[in-house]
Backbone as a chain_set.jsonl record, in Angstrom:
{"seq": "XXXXXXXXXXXXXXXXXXXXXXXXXXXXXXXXXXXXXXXXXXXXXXXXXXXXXXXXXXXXXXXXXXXXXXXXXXXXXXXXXXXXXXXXXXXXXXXXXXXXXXXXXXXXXXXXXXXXXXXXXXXXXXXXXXXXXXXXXXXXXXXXXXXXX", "coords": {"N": [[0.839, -1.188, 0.0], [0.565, 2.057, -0.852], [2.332, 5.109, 1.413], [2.039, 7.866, 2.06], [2.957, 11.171, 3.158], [1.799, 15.168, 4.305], [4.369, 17.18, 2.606], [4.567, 19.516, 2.088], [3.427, 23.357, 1.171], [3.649, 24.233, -2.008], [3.757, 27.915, -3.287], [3.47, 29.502, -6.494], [3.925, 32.484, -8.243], [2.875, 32.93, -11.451], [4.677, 34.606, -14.118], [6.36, 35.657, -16.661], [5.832, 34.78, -19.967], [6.617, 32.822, -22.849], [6.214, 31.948, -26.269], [6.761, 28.743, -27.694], [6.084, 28.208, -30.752], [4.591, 25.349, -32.777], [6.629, 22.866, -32.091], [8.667, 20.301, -32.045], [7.682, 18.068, -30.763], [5.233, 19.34, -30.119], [3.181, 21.996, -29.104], [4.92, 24.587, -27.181], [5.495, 26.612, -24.136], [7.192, 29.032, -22.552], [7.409, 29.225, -19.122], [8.651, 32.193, -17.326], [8.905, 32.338, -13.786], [7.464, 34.259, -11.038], [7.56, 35.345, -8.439], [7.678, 33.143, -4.905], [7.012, 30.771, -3.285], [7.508, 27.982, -0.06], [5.953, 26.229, 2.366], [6.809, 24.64, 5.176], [6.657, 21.193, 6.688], [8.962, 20.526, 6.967], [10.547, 22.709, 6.292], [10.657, 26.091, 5.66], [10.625, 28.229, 2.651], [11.823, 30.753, 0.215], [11.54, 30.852, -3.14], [13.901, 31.387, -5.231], [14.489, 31.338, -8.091], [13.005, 30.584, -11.232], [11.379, 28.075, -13.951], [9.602, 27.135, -16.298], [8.762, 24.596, -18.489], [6.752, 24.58, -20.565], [4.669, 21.488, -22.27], [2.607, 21.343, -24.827], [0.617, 19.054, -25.361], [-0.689, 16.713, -28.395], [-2.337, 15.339, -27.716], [-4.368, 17.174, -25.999], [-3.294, 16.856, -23.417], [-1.096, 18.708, -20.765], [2.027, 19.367, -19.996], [3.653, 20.073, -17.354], [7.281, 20.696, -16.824], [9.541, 21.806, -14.547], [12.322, 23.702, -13.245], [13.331, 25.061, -10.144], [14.642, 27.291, -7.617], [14.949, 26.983, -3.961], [15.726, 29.029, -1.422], [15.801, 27.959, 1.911], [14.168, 29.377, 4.768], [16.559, 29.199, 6.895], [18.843, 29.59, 4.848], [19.303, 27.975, 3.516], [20.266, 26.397, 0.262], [18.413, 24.856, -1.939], [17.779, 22.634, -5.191], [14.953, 22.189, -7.228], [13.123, 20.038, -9.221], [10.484, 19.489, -11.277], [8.045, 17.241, -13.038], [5.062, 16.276, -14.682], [1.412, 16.155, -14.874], [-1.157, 17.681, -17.06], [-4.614, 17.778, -17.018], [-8.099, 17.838, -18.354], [-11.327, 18.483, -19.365], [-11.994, 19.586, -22.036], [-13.499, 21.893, -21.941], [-13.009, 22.691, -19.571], [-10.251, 22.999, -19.201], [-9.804, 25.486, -20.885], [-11.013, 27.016, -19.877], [-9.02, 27.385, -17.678], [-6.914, 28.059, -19.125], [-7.403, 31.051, -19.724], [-7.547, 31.679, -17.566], [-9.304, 32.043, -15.699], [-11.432, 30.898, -12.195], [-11.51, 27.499, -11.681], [-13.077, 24.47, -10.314], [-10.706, 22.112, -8.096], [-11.403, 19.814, -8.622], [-12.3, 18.981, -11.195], [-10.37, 18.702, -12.625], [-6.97, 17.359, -13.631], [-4.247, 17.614, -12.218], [-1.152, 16.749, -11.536], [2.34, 16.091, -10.24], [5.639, 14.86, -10.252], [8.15, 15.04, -8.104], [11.08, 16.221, -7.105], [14.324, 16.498, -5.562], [17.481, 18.629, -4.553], [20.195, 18.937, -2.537], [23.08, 20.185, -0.893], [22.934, 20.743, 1.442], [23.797, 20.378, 4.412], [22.152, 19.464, 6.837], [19.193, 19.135, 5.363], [19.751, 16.928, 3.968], [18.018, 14.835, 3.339], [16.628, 15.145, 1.858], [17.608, 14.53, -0.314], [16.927, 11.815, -0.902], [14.112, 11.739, -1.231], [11.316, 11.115, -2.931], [8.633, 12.558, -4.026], [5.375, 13.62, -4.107], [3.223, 16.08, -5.958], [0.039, 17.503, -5.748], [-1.403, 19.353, -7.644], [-3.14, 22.826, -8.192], [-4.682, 25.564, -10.416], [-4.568, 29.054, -9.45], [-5.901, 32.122, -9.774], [-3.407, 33.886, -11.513], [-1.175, 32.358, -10.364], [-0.196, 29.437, -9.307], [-0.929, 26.565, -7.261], [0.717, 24.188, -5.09], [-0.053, 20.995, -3.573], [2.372, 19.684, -1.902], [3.265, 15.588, -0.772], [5.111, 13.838, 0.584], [6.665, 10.964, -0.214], [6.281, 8.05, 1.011]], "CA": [[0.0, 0.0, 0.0], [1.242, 3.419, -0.92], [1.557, 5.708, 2.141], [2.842, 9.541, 1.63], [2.518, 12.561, 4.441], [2.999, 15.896, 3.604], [5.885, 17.906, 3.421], [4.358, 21.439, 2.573], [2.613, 23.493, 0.242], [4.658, 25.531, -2.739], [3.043, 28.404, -3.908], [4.631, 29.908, -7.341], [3.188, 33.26, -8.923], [3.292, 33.463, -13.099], [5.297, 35.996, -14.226], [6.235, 36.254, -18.235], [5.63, 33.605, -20.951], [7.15, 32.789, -24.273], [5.525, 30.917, -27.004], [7.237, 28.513, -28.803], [4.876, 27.232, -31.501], [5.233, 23.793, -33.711], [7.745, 22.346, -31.752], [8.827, 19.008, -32.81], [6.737, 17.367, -29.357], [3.881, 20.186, -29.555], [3.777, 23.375, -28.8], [5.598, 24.734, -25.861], [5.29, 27.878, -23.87], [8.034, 28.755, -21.442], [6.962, 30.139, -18.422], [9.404, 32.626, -15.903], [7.981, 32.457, -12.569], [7.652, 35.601, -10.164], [7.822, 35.035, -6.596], [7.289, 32.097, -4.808], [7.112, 30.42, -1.04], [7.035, 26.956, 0.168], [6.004, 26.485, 3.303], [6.113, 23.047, 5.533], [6.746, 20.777, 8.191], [10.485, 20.535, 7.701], [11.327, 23.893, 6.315], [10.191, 27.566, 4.817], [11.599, 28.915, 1.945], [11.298, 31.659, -0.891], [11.651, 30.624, -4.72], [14.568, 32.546, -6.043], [14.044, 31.621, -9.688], [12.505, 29.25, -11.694], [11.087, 28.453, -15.047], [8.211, 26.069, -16.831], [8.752, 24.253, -20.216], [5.424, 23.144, -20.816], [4.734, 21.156, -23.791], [1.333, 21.415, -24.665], [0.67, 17.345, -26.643], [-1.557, 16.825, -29.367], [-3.792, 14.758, -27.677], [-5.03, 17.658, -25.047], [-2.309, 16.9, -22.083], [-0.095, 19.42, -20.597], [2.801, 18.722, -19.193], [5.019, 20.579, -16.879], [8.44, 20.937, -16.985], [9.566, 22.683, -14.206], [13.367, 23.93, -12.778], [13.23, 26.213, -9.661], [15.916, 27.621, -6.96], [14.524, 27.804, -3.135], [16.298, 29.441, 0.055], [15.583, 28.439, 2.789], [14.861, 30.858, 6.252], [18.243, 29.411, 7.41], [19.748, 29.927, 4.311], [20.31, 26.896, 2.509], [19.548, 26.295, -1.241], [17.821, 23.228, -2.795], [17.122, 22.476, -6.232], [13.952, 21.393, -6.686], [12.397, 19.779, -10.479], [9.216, 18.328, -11.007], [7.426, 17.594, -14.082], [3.852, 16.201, -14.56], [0.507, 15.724, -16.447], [-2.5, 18.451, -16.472], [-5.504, 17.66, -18.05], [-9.088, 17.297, -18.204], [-12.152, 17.972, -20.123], [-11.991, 20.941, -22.978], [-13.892, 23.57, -21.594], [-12.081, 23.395, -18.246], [-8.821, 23.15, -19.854], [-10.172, 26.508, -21.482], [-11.167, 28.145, -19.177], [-7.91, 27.449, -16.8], [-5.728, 28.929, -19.627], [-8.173, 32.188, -19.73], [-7.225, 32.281, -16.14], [-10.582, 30.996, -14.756], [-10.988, 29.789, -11.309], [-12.215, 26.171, -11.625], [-12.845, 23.575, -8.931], [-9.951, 21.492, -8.45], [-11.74, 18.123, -9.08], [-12.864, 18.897, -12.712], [-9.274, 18.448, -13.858], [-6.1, 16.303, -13.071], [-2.694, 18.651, -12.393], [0.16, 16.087, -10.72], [3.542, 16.18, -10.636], [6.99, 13.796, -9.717], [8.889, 16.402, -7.479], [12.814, 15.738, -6.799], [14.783, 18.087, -4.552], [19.101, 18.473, -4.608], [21.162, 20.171, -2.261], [24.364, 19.88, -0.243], [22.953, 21.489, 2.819], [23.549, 18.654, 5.648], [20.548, 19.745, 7.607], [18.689, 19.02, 4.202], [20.373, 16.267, 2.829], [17.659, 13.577, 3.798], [15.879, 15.257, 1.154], [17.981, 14.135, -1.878], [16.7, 10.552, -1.159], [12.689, 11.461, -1.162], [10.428, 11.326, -3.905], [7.483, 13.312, -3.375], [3.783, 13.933, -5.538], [2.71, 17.421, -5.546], [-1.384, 17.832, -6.057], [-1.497, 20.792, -8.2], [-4.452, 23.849, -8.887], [-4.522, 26.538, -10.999], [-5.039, 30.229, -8.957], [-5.402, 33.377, -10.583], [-2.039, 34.157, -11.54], [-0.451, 31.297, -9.165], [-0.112, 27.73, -9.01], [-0.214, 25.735, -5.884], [1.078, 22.62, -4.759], [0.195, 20.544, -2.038], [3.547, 18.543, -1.846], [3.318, 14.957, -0.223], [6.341, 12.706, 0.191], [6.599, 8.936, -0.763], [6.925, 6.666, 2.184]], "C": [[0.881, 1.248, 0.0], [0.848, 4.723, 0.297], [2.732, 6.783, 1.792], [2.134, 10.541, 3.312], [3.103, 13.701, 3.77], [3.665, 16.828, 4.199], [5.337, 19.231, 3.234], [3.681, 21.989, 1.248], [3.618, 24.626, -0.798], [3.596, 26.328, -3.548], [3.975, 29.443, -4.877], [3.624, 31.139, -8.225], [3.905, 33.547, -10.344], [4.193, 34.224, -13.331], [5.542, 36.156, -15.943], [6.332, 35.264, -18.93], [6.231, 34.082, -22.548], [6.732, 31.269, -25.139], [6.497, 30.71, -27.755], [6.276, 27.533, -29.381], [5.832, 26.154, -32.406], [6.759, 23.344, -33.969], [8.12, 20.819, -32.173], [7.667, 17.97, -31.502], [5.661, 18.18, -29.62], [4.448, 21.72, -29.134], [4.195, 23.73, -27.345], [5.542, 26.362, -25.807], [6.05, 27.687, -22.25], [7.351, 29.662, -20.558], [8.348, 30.579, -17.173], [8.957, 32.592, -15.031], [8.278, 33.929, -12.317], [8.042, 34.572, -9.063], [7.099, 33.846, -6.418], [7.564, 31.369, -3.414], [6.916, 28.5, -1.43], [7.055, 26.795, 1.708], [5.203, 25.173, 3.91], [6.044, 22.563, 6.714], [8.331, 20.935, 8.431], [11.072, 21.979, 7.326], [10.69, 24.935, 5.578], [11.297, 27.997, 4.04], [11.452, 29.847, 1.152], [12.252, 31.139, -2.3], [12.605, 32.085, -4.955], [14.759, 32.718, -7.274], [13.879, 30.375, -10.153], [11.554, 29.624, -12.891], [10.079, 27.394, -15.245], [8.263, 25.465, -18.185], [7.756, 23.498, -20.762], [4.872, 22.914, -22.159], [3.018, 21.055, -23.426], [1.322, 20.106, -26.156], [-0.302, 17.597, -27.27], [-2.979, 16.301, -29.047], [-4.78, 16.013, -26.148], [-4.358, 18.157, -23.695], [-1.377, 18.001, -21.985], [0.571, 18.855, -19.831], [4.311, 19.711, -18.876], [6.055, 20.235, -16.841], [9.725, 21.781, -15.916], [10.995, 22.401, -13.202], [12.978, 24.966, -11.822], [14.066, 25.954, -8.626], [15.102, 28.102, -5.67], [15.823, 28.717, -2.39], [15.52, 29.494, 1.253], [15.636, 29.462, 3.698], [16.19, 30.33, 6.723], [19.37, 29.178, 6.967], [20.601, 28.548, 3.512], [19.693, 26.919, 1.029], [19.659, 24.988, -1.452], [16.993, 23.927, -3.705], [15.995, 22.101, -6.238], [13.275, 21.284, -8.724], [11.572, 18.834, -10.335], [8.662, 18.337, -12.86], [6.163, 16.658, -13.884], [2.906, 15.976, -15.613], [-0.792, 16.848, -15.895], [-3.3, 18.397, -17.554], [-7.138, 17.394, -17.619], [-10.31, 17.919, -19.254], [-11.916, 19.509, -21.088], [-12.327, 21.985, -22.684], [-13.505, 23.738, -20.487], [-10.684, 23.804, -18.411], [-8.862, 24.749, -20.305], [-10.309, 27.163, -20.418], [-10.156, 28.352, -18.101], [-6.447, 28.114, -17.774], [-6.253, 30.591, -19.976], [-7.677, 33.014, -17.79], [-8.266, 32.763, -15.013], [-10.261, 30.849, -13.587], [-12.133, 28.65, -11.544], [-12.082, 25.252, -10.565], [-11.656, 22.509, -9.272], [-9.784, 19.954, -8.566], [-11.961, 17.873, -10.562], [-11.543, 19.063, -13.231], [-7.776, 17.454, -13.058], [-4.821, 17.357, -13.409], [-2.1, 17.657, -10.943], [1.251, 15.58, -10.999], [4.848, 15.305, -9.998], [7.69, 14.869, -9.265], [9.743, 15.682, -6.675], [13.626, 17.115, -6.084], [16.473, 17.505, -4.606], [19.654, 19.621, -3.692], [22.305, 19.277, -1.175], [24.22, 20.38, 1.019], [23.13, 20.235, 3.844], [22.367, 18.496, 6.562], [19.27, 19.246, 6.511], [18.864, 17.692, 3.286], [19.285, 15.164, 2.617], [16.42, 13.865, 2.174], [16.14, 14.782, -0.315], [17.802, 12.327, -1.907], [14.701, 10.484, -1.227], [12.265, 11.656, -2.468], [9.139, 11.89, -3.611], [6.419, 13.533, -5.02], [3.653, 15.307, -5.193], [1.033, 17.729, -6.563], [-1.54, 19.061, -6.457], [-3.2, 21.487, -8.236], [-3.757, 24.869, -9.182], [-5.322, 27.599, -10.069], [-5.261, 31.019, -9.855], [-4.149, 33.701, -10.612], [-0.902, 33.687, -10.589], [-0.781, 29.697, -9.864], [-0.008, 27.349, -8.022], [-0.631, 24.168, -6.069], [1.131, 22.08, -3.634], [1.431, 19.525, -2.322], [3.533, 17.014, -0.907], [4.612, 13.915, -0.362], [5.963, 11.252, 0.696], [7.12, 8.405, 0.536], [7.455, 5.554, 1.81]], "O": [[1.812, 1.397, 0.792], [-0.252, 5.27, 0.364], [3.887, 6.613, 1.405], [1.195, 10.43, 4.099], [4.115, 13.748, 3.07], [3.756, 17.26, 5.348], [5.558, 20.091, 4.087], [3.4, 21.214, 0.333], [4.179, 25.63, -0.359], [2.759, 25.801, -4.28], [4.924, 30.083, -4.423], [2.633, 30.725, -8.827], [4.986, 34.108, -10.526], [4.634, 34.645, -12.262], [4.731, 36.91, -16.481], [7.19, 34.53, -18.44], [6.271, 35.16, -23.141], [6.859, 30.082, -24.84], [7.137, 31.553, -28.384], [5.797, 26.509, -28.895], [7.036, 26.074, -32.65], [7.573, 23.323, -34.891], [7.241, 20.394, -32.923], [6.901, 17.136, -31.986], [4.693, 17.539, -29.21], [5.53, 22.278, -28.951], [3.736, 23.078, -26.408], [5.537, 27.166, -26.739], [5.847, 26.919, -21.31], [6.787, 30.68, -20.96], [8.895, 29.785, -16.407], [7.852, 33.042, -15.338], [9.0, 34.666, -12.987], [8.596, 33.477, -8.961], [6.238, 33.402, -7.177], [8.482, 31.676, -2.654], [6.475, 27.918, -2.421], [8.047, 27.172, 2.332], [4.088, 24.7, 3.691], [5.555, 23.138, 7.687], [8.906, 21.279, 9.463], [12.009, 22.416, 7.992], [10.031, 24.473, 4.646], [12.468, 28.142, 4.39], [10.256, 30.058, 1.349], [13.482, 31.105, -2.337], [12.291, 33.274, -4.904], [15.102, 33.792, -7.768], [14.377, 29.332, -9.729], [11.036, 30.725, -13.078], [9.733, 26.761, -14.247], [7.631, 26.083, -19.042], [7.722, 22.361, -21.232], [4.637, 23.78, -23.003], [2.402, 20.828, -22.384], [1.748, 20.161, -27.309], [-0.967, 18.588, -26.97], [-4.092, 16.493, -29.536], [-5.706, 15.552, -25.481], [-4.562, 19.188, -23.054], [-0.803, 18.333, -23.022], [0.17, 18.004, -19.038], [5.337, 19.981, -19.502], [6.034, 19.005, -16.801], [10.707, 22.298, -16.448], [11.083, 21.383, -12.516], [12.312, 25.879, -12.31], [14.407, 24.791, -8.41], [14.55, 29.201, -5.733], [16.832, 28.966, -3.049], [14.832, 30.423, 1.675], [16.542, 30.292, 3.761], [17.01, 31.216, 6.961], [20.413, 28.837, 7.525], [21.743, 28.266, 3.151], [18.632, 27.499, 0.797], [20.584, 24.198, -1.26], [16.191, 24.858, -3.643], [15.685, 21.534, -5.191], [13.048, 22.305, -9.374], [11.618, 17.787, -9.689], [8.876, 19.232, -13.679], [6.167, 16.159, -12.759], [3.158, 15.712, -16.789], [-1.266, 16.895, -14.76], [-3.028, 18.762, -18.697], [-7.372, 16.765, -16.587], [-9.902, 17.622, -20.377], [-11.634, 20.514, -20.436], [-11.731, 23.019, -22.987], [-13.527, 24.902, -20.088], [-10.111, 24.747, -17.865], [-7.813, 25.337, -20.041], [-9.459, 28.008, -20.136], [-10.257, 29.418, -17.494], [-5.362, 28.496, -17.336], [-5.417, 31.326, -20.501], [-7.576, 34.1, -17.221], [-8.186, 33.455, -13.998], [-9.066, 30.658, -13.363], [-13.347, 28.854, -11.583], [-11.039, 25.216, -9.913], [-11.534, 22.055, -10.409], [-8.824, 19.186, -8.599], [-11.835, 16.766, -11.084], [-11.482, 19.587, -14.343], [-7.857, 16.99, -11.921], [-4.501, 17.785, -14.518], [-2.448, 17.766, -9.767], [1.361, 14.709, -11.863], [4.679, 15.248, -8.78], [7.881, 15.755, -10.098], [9.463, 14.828, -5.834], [13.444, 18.33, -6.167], [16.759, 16.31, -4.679], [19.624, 20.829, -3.925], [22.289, 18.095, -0.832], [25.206, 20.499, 1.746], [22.418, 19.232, 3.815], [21.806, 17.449, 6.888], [18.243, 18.957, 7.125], [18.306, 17.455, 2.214], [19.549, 14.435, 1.661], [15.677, 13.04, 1.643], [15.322, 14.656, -1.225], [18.394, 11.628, -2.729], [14.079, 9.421, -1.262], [12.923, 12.433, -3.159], [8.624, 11.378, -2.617], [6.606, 13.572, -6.236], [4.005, 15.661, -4.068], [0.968, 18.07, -7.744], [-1.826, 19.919, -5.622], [-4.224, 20.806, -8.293], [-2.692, 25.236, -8.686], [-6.499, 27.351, -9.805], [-4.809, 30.696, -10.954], [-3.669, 33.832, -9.487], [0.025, 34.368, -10.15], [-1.509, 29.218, -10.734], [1.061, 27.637, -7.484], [-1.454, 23.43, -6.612], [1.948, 22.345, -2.752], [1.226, 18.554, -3.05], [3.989, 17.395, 0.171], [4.926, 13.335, -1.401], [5.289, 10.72, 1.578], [8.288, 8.405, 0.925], [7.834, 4.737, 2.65]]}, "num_chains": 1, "name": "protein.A"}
C-alpha cells in the first residue's frame, strides 16, 4: 500500500511567458515564474528563480516541466524539479488557460517532485520522492507537496 505525508505546500506566482509554436513534441510555452514560497513541516523557503517548459501534446495533455531555486529561512539552497501531467475535459482546460478559477476536481494537475542540495541539515531530502497535487489560482499555481513513504 502506498503511504505519503505531507511535506508542505509551494506556492509559485506566473510571471512572463514565451511561445514557442510547432515544436517538434507540440507546442511549448516557457513560463518565468515571479515570486514564490514553500512552506512546511520541515522547512520555509522563498523561490529565487525558476522556469516552466510546458509542452502542450496533441492529444489535449499538458505537461510541466519545471526547474526552480529555493532558500531556505536558514539559508540553505535546494534544487527542486518536477514535471507532470494536467488535463481534463476541454472547456475546463479553457477556461484554466483564460485564467478561470475552476474547482480542483474537474481536472487532473500532478507532478513527480525531486529536490538536490548539499545542505547537511537538508540532505535527507535528496533521497525522497514526493507527488505534488497541483491547482490553478489566478495568476499562481499551488502545490500541495506529499512525500513517498
Amino acid at each position: 500500500m502506498l503511504k505519503s505525508r505531507p511535506l508542505g505546500t509551494l506556492r509559485i506566482a506566473l510571471g512572463s511567458s514565451y511561445e514557442v509554436p510547432e515544436a517538434p513534441l507540440g507546442a511549448r510555452r516557457i513560463d518565468v515564474f515571479g515570486e514564490g514560497r514553500f512552506s512546511g513541516r520541515a522547512f520555509e523557503a522563498t523561490m529565487l528563480a525558476g522556469s516552466d517548459a510546458l509542452l502542450f501534446r496533441a492529444d489535449g495533455i499538458v505537461q510541466p516541466d519545471v526547474r526552480l531555486v529555493l532558500r531556505t529561512d536558514d539559508d540553505a539552497i535546494i534544487f527542486v524539479q518536477y514535471r507532470g501531467l494536467r488535463h481534463g475535459p476541454p472547456d475546463v482546460m479553457r477556461r484554466i488557460a483564460r485564467g478561470e478559477v475552476v474547482p480542483e476536481d474537474s481536472y487532473y494537475l500532478r507532478t513527480s517532485v525531486f529536490f538536490e542540495t548539499g545542505a547537511e541539515r537538508y540532505r535527507w531530502l535528496n533521497g525522497v520522492l514526493a507527488v505534488g497535487v497541483g491547482r490553478r489560482e489566478p495568476g499562481e499555481v499551488v502545490y500541495e507537496i506529499h512525500e513517498v513513504l
